[in-house]
C-alpha positions as CSV (number, residue, x, y, z in Angstrom):
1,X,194.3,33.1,252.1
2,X,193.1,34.3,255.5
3,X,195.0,37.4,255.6
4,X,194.3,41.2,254.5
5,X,195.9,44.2,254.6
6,X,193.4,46.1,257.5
7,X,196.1,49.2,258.0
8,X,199.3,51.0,257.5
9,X,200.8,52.2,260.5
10,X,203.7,55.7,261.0
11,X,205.1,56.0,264.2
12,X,205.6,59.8,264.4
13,X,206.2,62.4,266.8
14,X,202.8,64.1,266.6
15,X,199.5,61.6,265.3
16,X,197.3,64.2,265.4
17,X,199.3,66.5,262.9
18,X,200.7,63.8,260.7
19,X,196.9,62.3,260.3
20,X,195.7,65.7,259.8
21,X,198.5,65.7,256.7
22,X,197.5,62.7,255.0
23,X,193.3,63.1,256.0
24,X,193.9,66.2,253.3
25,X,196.6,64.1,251.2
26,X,193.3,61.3,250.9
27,X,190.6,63.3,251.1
28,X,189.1,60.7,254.2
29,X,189.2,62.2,257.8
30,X,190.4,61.9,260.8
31,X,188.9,59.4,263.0
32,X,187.3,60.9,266.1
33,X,189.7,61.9,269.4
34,X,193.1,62.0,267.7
35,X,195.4,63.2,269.9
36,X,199.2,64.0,269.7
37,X,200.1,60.5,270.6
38,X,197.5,58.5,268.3
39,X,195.1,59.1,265.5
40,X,193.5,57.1,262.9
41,X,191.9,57.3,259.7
42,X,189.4,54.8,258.7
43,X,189.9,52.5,261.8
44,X,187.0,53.5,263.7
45,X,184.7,52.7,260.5
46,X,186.8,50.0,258.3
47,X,185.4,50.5,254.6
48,X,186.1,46.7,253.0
49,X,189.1,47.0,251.0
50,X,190.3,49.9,252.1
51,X,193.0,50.0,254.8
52,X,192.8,52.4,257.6
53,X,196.2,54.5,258.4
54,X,197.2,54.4,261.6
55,X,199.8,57.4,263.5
56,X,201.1,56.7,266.9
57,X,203.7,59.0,268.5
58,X,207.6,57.2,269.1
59,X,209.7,58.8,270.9
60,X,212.7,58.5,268.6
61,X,213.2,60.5,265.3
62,X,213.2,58.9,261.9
63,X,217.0,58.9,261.4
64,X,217.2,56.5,258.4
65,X,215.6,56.5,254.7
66,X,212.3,54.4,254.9
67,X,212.4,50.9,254.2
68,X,208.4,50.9,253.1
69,X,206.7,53.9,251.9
70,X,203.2,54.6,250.3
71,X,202.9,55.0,246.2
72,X,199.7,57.0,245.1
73,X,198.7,57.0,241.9
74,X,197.6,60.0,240.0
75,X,195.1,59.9,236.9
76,X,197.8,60.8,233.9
77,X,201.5,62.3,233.9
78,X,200.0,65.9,234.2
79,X,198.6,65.3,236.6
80,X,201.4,64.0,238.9
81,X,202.9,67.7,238.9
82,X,199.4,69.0,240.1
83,X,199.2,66.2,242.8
84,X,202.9,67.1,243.8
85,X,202.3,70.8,243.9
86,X,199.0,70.1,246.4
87,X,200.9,67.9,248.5
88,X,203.3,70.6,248.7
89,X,200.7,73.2,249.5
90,X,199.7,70.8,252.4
91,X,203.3,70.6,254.2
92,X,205.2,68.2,251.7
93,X,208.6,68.3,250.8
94,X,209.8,67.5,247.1
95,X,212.7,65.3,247.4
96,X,212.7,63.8,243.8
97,X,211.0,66.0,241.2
98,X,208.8,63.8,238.3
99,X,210.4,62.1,235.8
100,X,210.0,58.9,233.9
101,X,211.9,55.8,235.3
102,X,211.4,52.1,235.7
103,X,208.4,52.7,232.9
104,X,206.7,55.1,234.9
105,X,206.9,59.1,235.8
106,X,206.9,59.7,239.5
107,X,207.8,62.0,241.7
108,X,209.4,61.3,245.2
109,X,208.5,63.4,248.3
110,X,208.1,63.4,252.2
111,X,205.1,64.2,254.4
112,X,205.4,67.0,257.6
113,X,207.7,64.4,259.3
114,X,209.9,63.0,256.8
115,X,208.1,59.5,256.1
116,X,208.6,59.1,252.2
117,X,205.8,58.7,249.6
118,X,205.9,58.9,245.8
119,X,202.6,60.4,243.6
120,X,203.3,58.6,239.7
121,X,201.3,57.7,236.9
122,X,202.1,55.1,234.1
């Protein structure tokens, strides 16, 4: 196969803020001269294997649920409720609360502009 995944791209109103959200949510920063209309993380350096993330302002508002969203995984159930809580702390939004479904526990919630992410464990 000749392809890879090399990023995941948000369209957002502000790049710099959003990456700012997620540099803290992954503990990787922000690539240098992120602005409010694009900022990386990771692109600027590509680390094999790992995408980089991508923000670019749109001038339209997420008006829809998300058709794609990211799924982190936390170390244990406990610790989902402590990831959820820091996420929170960082300018999440709970919009599911943890609990076991489909043979995991996860928790459903949005970053500072409403893009959708869950934080589970098995």
């Amino acid at each position: 196969m000749s392809l890879h995944l090399a990023g995941i791209g948000f369209d957002c109103d502000d790049a710099a803020a959003v990456a700012a959200f997620w540099s803290a949510v992954l503990d990787r920063p922000v690539d240098p001269d992120a602005s409010p209309d694009f900022a990386s993380i990771g692109a600027a350096a590509p680390d094999a294997g790992t995408p980089g993330w991508l923000f670019q302002k749109v001038p339209e508002p997420r008006t829809v649920k998300n058709r794609c969203h990211v799924d982190l995984h936390a170390a244990d159930r406990p610790s989902v409720q402590t990831e959820v809580d820091r996420l929170v702390a960082l300018g999440a939004t709970v919009v599911r609360e943890p609990k076991e479904e489909f043979g995991a526990y996860w928790a459903t919630l949005q970053d500072p502009e409403g893009n959708e992410l869950c934080v589970g464990a098995p």
